[in-house]
BALUM-882646 format. One record per atom (N, C-alpha, C): residue in three letters; y, z, x. Coordinates in pm, whole numbers, padded with zeros to 5 digits, always signed. Layout:
! BALUM-882646
ALAYZX
...
This chain:
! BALUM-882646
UNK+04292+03610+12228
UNK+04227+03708+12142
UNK+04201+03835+12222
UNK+04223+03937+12148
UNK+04266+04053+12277
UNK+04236+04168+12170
UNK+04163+04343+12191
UNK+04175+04428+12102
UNK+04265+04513+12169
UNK+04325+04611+12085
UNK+04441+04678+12157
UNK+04334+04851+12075
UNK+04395+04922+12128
UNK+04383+05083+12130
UNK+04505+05152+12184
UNK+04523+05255+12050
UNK+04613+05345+12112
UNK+04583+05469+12141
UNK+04682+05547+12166
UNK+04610+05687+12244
UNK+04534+05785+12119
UNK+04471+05833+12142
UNK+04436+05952+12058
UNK+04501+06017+12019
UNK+04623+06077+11947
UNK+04671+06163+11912
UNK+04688+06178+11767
UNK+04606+06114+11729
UNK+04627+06145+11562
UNK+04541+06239+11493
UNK+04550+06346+11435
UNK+04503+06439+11442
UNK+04384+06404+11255
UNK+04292+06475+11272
UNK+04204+06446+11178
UNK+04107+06489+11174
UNK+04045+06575+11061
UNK+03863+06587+11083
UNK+03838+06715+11165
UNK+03945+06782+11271
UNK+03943+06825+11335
UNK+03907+06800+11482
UNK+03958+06671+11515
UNK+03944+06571+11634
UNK+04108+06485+11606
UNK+04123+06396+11731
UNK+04240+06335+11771
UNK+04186+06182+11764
UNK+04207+06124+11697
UNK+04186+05972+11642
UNK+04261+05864+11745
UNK+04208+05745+11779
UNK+04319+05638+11822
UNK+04295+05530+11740
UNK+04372+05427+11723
UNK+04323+05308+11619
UNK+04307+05208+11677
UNK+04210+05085+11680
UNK+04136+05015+11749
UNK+04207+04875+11699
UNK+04255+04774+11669
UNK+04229+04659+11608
UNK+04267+04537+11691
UNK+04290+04430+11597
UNK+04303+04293+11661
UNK+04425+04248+11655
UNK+04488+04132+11722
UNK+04581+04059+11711
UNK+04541+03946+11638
UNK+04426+03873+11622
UNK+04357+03779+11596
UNK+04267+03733+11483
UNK+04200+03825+11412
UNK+04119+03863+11317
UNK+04053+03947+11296
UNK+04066+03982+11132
UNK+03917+04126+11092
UNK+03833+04100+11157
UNK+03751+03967+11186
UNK+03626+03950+11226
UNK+03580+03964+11333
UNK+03693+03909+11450
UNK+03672+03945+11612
UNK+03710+04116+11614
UNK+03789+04201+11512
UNK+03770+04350+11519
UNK+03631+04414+11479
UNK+03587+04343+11345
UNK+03475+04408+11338
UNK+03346+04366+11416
UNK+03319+04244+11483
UNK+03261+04182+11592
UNK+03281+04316+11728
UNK+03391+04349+11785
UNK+03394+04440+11885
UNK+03327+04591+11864
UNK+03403+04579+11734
UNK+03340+04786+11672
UNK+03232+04787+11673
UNK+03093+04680+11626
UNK+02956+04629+11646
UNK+02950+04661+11729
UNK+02983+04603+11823
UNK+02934+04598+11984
UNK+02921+04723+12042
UNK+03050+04769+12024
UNK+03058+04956+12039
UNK+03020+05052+12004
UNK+02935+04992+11858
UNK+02874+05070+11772
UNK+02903+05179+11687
UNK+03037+05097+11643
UNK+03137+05223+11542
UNK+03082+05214+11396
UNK+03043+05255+11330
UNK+03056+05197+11186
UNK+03168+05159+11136
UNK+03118+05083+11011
UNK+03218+05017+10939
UNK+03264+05055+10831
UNK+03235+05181+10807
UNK+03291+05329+10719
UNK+03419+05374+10847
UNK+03421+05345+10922
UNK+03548+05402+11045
UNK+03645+05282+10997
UNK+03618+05160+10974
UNK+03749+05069+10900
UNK+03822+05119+10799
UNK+03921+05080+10847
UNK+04033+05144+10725
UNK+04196+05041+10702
UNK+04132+04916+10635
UNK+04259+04849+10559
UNK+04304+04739+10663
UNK+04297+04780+10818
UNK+04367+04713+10942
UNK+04322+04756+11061
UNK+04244+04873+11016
UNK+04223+04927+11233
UNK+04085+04985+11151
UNK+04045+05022+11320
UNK+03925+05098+11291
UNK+03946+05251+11344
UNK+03913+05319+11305
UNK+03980+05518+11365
UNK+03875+05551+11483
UNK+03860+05553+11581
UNK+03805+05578+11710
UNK+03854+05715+11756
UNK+03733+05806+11743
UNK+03790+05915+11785
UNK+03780+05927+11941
UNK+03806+06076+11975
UNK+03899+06063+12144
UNK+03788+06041+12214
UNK+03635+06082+12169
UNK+03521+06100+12313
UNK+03509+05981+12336
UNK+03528+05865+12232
UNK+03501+05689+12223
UNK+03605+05608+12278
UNK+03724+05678+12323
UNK+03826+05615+12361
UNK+03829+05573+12497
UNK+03781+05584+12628
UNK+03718+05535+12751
UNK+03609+05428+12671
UNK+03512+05450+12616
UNK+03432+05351+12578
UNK+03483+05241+12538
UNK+03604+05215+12436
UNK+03653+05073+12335
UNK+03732+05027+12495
UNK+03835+05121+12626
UNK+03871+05038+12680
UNK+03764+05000+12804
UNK+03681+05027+12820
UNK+03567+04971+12943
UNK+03523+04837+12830
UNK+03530+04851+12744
UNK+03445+04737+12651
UNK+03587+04624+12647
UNK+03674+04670+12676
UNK+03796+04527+12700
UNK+03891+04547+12610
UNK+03912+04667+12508
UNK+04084+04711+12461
UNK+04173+04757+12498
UNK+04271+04682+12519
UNK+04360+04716+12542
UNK+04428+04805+12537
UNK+04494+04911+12645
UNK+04557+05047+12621
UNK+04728+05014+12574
UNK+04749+05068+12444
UNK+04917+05022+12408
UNK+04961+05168+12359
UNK+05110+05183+12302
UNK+05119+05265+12224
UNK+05126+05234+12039
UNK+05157+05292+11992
UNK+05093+05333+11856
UNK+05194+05205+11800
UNK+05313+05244+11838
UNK+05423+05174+11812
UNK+05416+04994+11817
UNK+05346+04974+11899
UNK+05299+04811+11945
UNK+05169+04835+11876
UNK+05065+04903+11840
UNK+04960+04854+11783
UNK+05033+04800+11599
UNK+05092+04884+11557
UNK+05174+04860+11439
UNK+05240+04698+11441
UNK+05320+04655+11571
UNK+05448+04552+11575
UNK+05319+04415+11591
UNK+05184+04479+11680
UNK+05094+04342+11724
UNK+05021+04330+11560
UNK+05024+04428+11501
UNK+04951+04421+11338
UNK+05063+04291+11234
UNK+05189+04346+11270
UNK+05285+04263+11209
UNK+05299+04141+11221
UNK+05318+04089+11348
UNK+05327+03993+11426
UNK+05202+03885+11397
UNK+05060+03929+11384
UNK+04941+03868+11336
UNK+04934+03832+11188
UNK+04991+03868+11103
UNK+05012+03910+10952
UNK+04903+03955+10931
UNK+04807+04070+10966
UNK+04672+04132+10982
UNK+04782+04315+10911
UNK+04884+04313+10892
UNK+04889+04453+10866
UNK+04866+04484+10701
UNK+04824+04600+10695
UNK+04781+04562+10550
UNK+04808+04757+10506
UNK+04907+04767+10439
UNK+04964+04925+10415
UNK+04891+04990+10302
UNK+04899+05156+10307
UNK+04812+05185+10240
UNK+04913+05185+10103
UNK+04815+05179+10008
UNK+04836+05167+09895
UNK+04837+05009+09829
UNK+04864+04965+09896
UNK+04856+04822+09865
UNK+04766+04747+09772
UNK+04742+04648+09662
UNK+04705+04614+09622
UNK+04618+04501+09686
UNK+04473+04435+09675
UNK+04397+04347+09689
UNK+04383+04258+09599
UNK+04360+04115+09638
UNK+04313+04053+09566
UNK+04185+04135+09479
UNK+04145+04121+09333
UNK+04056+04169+09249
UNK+04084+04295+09219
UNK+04238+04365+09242
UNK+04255+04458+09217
UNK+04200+04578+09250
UNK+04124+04588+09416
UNK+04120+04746+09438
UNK+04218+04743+09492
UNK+04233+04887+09552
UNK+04383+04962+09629
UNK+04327+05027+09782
UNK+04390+05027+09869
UNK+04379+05077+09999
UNK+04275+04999+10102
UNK+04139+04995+10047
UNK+04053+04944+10115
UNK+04014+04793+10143
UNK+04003+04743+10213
UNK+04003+04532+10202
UNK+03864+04554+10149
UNK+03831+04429+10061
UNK+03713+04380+10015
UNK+03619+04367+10154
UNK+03492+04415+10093
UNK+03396+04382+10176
UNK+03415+04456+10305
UNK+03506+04575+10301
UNK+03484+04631+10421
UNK+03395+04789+10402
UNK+03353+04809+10277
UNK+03278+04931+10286
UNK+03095+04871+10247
UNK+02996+04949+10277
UNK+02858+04935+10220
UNK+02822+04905+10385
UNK+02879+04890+10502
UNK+02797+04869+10544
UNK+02801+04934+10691
């Protein structure tokens, strides 16, 4: 069980984003973002968006540095990838159940 991070370069908000997630489960991802103290309004479908000043922080806390390209293939590989637009069980779109309110 391992979290991976990729570099910051995704541009957004007017800041450079990296995406945080698991090989393993939502729960050991959202278990780490806790710890780090991201909110869970920063989840989004499969990763969590970590912007650049937090990005030394998620890897001193034990994520893994990859590129964008392997955070995508380790999403696949887990069957944890989940694309936008996508349909949910109960019929919302984009967002997984139970990942906003809190």
């Amino acid at each position: 069980m391992t979290l991976y991070i990729d570099p910051p370069t995704w541009p957004g908000h007017g800041r450079l984003w990296s995406h945080l997630v698991s090989d393993h489960s939502y729960e050991e991802l959202h278990a780490f973002a806790e710890r780090l103290g991201v909110p869970r309004r920063a989840f989004e479908r499969d990763h969590y968006d970590i912007p650049r000043q937090r990005y030394a922080d998620a890897v001193r806390a034990g994520a893994r540095e990859v590129s964008s390209r392997e955070v995508v293939r380790l999403l696949h590989a887990a069957g944890l990838r989940r694309r936008k637009g996508a349909v949910w069980p109960g019929g919302s779109r984009d967002v997984q159940p139970g990942s906003l309110g809190n």
